[in-house]
C-alpha positions as CSV (number, residue, x, y, z in Angstrom):
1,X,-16.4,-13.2,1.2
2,X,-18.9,-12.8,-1.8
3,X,-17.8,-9.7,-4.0
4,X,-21.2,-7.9,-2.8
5,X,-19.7,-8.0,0.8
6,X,-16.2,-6.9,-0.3
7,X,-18.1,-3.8,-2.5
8,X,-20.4,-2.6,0.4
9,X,-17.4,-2.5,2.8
10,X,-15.2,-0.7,0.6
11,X,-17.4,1.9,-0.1
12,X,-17.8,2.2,3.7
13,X,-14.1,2.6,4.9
14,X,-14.6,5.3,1.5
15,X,-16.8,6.9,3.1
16,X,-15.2,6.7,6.5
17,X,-11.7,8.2,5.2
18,X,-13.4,10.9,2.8
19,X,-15.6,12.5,6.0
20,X,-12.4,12.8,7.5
21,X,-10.8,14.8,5.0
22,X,-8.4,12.5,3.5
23,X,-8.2,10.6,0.3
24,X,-7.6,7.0,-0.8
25,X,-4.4,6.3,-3.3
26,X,-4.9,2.2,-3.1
27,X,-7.4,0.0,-1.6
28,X,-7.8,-3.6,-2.2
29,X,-8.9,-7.1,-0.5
30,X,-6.8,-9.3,0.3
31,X,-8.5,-13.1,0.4
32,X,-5.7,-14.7,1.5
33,X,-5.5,-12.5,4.8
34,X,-8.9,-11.4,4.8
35,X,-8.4,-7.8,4.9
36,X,-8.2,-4.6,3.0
37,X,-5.4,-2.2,2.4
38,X,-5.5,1.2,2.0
39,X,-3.0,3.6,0.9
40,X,-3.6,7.5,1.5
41,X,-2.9,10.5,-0.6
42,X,-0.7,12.2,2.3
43,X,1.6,11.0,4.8
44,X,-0.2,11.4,8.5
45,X,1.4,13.2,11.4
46,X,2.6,10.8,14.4
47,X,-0.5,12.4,16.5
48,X,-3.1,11.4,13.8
49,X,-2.4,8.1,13.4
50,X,-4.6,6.9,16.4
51,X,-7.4,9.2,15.8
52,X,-7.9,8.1,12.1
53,X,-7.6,4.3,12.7
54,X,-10.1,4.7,15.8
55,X,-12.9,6.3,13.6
56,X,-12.6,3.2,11.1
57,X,-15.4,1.3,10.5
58,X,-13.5,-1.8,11.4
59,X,-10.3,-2.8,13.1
60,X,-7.1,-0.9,11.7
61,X,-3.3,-1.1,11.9
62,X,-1.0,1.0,10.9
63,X,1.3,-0.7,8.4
64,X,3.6,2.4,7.8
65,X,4.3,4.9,5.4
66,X,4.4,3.9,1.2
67,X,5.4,5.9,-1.5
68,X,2.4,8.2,-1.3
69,X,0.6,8.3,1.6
70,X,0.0,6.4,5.2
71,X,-0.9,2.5,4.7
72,X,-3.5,0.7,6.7
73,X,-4.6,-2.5,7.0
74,X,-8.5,-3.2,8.0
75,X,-9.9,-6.5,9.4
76,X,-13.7,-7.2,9.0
């Protein structure tokens, strides 16, 4: 993936988390995996976990909780 690609798709799963109300701690590709981690400012309730990673602009899991927030991983 060509840095262009990897800079337009961060700035969308930016956008994506910020009109939800929530902030991004970490984010960064991973080229090996092809996918980008994000770590949030706040730990998310059990019954927002599915709502936020269903209003992703791409595939999401839920990785767990790290020191400062929820961790997700997205797949484009």
């Amino acid at each position: 993936m060509e840095y262009d690609d990897i800079w337009q798709i961060q700035d969308e799963i930016t956008s994506a988390v910020n009109s939800l109300d929530f902030s991004i701690w970490d984010m960064h590709y991973d080229r090996q995996s092809f996918s980008f981690r994000i770590e949030l400012t706040e730990h998310l309730p059990d019954e927002v976990l599915t709502s936020f990673g269903s209003q992703m602009p791409l595939p999401t899991d839920y990785d767990g909780e790290g020191s400062h927030g929820s961790v997700f991983t997205l797949y484009p």
